[in-house]
BALOBA-1460 file (C-alpha; in Angstrom, 3 decimals):
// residues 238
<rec num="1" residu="x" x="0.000" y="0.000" z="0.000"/>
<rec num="2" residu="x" x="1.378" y="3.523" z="-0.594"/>
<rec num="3" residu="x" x="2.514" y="5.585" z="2.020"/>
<rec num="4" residu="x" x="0.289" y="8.444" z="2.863"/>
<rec num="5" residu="x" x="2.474" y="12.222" z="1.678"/>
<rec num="6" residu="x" x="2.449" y="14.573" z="3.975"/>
<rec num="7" residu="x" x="0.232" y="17.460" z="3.352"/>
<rec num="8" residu="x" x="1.527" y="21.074" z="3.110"/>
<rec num="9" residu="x" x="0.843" y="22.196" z="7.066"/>
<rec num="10" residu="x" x="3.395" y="18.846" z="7.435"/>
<rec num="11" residu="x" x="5.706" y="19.574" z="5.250"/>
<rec num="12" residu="x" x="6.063" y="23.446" z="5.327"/>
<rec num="13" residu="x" x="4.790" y="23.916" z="9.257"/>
<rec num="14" residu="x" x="6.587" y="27.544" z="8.890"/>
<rec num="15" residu="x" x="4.123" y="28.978" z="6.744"/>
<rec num="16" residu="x" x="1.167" y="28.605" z="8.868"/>
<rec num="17" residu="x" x="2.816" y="31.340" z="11.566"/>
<rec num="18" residu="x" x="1.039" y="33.945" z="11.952"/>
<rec num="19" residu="x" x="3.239" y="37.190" z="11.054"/>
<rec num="20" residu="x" x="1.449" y="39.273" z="13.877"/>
<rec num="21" residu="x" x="4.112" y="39.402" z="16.885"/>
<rec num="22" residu="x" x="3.338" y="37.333" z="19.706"/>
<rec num="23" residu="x" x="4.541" y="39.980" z="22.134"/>
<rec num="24" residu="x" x="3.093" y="43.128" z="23.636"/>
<rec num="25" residu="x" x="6.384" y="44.733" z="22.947"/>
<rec num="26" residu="x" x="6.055" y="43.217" z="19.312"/>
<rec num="27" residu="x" x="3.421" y="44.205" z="18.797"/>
<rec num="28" residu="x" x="3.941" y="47.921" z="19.928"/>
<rec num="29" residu="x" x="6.907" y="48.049" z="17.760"/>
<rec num="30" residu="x" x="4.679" y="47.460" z="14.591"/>
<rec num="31" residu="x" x="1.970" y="49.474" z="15.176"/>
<rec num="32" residu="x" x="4.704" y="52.548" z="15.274"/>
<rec num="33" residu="x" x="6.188" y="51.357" z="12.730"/>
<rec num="34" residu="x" x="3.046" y="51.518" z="10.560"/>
<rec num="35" residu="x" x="2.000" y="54.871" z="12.105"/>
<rec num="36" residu="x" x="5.287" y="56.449" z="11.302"/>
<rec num="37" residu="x" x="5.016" y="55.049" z="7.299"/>
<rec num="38" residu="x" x="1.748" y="56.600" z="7.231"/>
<rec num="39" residu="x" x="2.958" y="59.901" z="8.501"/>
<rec num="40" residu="x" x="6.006" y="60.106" z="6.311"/>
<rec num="41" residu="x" x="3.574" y="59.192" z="3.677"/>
<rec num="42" residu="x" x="1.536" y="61.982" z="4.111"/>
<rec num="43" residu="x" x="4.290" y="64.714" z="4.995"/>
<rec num="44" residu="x" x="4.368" y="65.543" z="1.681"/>
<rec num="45" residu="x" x="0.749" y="66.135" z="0.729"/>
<rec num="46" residu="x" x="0.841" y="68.051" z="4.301"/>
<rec num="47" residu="x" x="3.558" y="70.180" z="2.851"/>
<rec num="48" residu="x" x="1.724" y="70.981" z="-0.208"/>
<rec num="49" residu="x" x="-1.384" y="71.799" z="1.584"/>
<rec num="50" residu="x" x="0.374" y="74.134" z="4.071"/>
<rec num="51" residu="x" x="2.052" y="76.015" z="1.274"/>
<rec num="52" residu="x" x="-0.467" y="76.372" z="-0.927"/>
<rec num="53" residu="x" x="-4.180" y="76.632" z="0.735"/>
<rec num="54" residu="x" x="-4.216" y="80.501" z="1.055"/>
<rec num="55" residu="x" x="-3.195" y="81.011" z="-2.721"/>
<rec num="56" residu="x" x="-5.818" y="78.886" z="-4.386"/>
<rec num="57" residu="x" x="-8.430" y="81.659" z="-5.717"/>
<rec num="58" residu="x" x="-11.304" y="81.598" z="-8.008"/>
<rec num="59" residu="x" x="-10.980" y="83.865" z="-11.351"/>
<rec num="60" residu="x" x="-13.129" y="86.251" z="-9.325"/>
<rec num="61" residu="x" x="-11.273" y="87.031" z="-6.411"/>
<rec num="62" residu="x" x="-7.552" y="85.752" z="-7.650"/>
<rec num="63" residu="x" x="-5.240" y="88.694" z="-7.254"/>
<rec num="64" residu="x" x="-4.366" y="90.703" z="-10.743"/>
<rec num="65" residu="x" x="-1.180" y="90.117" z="-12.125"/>
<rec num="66" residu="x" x="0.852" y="90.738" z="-15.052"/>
<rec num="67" residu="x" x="1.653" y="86.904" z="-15.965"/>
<rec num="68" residu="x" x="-0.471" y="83.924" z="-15.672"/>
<rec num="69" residu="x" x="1.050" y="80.236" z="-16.652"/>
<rec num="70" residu="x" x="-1.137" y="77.700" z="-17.946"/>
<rec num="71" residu="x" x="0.665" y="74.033" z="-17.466"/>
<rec num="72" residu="x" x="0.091" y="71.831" z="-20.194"/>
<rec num="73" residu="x" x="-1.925" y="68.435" z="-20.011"/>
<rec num="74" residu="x" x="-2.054" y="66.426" z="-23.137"/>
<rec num="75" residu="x" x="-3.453" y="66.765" z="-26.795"/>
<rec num="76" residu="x" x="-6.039" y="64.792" z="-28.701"/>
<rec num="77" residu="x" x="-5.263" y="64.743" z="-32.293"/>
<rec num="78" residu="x" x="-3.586" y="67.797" z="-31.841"/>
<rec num="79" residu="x" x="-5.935" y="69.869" z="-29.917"/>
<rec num="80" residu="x" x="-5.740" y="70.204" z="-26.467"/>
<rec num="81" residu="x" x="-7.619" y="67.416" z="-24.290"/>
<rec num="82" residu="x" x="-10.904" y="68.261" z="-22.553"/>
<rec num="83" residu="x" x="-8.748" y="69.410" z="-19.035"/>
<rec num="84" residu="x" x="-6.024" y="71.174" z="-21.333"/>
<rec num="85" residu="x" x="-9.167" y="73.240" z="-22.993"/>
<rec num="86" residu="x" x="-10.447" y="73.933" z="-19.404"/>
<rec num="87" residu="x" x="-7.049" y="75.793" z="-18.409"/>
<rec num="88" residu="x" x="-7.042" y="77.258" z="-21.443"/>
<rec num="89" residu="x" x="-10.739" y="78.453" z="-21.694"/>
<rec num="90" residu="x" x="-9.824" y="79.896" z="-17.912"/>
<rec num="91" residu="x" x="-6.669" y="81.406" z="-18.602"/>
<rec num="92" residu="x" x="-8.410" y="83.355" z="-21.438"/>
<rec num="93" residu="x" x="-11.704" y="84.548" z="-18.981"/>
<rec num="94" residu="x" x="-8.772" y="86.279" z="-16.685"/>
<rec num="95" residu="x" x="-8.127" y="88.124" z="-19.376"/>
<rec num="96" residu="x" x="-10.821" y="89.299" z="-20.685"/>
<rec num="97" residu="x" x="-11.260" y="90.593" z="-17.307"/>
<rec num="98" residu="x" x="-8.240" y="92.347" z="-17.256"/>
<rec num="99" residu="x" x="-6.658" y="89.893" z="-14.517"/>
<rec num="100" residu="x" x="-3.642" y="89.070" z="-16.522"/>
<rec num="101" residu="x" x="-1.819" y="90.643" z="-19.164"/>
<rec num="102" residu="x" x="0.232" y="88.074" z="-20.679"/>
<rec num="103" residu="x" x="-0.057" y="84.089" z="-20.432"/>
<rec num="104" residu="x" x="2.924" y="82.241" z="-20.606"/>
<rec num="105" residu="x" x="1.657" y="78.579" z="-22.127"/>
<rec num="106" residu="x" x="4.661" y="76.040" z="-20.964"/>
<rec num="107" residu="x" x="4.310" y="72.363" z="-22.108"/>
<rec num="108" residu="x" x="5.509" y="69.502" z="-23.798"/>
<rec num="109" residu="x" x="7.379" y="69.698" z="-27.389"/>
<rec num="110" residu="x" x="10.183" y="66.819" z="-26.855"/>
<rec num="111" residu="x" x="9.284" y="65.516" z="-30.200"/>
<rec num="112" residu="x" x="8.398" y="66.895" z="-33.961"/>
<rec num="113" residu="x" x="4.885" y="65.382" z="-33.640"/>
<rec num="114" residu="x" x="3.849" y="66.308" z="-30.699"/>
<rec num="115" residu="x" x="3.599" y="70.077" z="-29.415"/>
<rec num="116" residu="x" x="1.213" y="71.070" z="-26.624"/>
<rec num="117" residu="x" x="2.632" y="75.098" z="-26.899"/>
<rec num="118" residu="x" x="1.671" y="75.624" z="-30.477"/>
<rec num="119" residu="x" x="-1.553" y="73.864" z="-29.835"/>
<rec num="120" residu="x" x="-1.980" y="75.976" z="-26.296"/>
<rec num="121" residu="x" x="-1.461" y="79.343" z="-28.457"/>
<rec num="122" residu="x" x="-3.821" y="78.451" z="-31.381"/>
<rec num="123" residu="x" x="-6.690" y="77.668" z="-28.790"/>
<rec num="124" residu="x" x="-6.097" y="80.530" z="-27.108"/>
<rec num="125" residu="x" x="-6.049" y="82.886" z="-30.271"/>
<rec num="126" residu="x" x="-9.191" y="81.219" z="-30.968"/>
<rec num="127" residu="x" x="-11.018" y="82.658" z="-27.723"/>
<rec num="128" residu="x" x="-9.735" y="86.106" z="-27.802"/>
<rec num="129" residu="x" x="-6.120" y="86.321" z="-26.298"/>
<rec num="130" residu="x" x="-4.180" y="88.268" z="-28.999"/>
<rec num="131" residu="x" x="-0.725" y="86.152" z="-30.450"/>
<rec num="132" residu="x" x="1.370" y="89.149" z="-29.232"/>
<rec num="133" residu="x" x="0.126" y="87.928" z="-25.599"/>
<rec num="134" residu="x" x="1.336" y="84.651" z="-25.710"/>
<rec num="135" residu="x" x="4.448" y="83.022" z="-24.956"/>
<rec num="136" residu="x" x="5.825" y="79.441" z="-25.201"/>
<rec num="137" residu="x" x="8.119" y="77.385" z="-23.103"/>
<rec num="138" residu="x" x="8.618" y="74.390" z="-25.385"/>
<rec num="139" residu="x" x="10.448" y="72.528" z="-22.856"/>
<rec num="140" residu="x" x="8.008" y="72.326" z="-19.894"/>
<rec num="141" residu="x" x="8.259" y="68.445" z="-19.319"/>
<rec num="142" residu="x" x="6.600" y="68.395" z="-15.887"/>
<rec num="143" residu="x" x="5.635" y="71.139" z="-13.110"/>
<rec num="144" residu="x" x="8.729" y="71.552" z="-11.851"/>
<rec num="145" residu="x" x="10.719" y="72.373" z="-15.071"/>
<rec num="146" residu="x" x="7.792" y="74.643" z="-16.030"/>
<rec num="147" residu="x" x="8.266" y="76.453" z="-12.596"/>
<rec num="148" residu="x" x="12.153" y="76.774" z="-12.584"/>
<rec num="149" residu="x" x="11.852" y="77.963" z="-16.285"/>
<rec num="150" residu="x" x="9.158" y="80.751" z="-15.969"/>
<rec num="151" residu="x" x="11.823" y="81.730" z="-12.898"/>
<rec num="152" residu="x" x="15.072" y="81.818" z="-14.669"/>
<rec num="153" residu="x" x="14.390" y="81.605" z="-18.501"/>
<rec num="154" residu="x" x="11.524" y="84.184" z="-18.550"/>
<rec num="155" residu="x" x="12.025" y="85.907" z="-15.454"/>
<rec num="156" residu="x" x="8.382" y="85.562" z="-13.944"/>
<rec num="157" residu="x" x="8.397" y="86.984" z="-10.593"/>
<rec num="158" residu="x" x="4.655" y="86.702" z="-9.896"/>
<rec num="159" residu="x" x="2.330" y="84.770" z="-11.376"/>
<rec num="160" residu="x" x="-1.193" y="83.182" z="-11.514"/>
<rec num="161" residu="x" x="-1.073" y="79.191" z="-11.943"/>
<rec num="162" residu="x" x="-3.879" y="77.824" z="-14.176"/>
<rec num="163" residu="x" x="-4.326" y="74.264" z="-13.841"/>
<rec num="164" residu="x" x="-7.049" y="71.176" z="-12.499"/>
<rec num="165" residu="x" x="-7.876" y="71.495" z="-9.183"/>
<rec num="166" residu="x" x="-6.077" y="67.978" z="-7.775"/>
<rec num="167" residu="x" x="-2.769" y="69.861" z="-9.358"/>
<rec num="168" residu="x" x="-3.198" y="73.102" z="-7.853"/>
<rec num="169" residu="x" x="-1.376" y="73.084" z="-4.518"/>
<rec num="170" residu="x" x="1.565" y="70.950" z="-6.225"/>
<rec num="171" residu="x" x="2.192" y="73.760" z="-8.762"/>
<rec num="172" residu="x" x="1.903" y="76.194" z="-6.232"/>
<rec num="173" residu="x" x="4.255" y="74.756" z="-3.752"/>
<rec num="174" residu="x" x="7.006" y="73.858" z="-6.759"/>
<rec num="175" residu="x" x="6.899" y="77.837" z="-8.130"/>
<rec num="176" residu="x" x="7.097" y="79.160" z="-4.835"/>
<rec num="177" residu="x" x="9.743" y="76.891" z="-4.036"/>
<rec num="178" residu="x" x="11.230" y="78.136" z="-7.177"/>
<rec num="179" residu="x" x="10.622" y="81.810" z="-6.207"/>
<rec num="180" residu="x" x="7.436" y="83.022" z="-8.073"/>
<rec num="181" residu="x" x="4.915" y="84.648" z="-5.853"/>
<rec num="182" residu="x" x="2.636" y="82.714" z="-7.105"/>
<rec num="183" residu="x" x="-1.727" y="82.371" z="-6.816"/>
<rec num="184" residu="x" x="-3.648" y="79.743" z="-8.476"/>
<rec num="185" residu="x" x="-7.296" y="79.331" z="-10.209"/>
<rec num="186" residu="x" x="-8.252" y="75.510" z="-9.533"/>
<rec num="187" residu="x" x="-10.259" y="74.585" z="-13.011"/>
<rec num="188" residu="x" x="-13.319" y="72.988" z="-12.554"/>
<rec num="189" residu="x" x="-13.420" y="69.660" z="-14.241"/>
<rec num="190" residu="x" x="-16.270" y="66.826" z="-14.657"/>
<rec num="191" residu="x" x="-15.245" y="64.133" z="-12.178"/>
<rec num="192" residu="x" x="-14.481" y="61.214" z="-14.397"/>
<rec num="193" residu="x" x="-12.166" y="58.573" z="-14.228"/>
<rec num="194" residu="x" x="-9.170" y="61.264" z="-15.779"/>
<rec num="195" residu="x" x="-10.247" y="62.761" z="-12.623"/>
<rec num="196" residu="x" x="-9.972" y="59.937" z="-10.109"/>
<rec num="197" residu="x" x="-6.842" y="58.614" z="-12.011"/>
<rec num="198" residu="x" x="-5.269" y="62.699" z="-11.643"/>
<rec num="199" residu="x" x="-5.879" y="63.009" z="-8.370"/>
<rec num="200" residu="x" x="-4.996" y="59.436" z="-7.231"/>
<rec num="201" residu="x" x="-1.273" y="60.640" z="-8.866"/>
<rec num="202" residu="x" x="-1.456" y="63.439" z="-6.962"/>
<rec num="203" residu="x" x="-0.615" y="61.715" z="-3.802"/>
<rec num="204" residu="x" x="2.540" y="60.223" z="-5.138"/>
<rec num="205" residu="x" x="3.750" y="63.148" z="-7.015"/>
<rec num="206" residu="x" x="3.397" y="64.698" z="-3.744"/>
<rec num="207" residu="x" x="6.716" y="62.784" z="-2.406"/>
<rec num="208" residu="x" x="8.504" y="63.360" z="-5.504"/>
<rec num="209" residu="x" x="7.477" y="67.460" z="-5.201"/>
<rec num="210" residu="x" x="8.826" y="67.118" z="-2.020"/>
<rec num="211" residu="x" x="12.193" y="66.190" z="-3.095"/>
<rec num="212" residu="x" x="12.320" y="68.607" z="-5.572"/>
<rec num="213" residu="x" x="11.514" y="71.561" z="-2.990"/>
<rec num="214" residu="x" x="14.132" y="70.189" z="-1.110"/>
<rec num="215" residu="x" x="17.115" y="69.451" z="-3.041"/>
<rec num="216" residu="x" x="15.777" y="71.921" z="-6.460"/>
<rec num="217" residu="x" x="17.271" y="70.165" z="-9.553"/>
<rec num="218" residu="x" x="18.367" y="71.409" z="-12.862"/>
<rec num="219" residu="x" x="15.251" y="71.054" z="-15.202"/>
<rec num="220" residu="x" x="15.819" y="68.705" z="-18.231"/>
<rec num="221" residu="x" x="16.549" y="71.365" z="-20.487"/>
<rec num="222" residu="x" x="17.289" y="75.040" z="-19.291"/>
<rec num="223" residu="x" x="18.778" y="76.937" z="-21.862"/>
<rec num="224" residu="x" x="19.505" y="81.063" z="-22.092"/>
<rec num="225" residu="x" x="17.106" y="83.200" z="-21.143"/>
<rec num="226" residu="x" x="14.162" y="84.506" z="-23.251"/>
<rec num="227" residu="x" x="12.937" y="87.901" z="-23.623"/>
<rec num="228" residu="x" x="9.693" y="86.927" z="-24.326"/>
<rec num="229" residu="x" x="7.277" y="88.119" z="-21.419"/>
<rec num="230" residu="x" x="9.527" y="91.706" z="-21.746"/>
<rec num="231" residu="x" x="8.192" y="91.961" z="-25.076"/>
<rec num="232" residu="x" x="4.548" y="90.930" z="-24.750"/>
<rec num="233" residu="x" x="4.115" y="93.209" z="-21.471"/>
<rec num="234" residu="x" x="5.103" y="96.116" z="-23.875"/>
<rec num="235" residu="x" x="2.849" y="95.406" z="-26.474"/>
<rec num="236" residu="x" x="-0.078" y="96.854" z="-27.180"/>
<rec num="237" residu="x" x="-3.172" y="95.429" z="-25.873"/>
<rec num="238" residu="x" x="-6.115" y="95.634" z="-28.360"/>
């Protein structure tokens, strides 16, 4: 007759431990251990918050000033995305209303076929803003680059930040970090799943804006400086 095999529990007895610690002291230990992964988890976002919760403003009551810069966020077929459109549409109402002079459109151009400045401008000619009003920063790969480079390229000094509302506080915190006095105008958006998915990558960006504000790195591409905003501040406005 064949001998009966051992079944797993048998055979692999170690498995079946529970990994809770059998010890008050144990157990202590992990329970602090958790609570202090949760809090340097959430430093960040804190951070963020802190920085930027007294500088988020509707177009109404956002202070006026000379520059605002709209961040880019993708392009459908070459147009801006619905949330690209919404910063844009915004950027445009301030204005109209005389809260801005000049809009500095920063954004993605690391290849020939794709170009979220060009695309920024032409929507924005398209509801109002004159050409002479707009300038691009064709290498504004991510917030912090786009900060850094409205700083030191175009010499922003102040500055309202046009972007969704889960991005907001980040861009905030980076271009003060970066030294713009800057405000921001949180665009409404439609909560859909771009929505969930933007502000679920909020809270990890959060740790990596952190580090940044910290140790400030070189953007990808920096490059001389631009007289750009000089020049569209002295135009003419229609």
């Amino acid at each position: 007759m064949r001998e009966r095999q051992p079944g797993r529990a048998a055979r692999w007895p170690g498995r079946l431990r529970r990994p809770w610690p059998r010890s008050r002291r144990g157990q202590r230990r992990l329970v602090q251990a958790v609570m202090i992964a949760c809090v340097a988890a959430l430093a960040p976002a804190t951070w963020m918050h802190t920085v930027a919760d007294a500088r988020v403003r509707t177009t109404a009551d956002v202070p006026a000033r000379q520059v605002a810069v709209v961040f880019g966020a993708g392009l459908m077929k070459g147009r801006p995305s619905p949330y690209l459109a919404n910063r844009l549409k915004t950027a445009a109402e301030l204005y109209r209303n005389g809260k801005i002079e000049v809009v500095l459109v920063t954004g993605d151009n690391g290849r020939a076929d794709y170009d979220e400045p060009d695309a920024m401008r032409t929507y924005l000619r398209e509801h109002g803003v004159p050409d002479e009003r707009i300038v691009s920063d064709f290498a504004g790969f991510d917030t912090w680059d786009s900060c850094v480079r409205a700083k030191k390229i175009f010499g922003v000094d102040r500055a309202v930040l046009v972007t969704q509302g889960f991005h907001i506080h980040r861009a905030i915190a980076l271009c003060r970090t970066a030294g713009i006095d800057a405000y921001g105008v949180g665009v409404d958006a439609v909560r859909d799943a771009t929505w969930y998915y933007g502000g679920t990558r909020e809270v990890f960006a959060a740790g990596k804006a952190a580090l940044e504000a910290v140790f400030k790195p070189d953007p990808h591409f920096l490059g001389p400086r631009e007289n750009g905003i000089t020049e569209a501040l002295a135009a003419e406005r229609p």
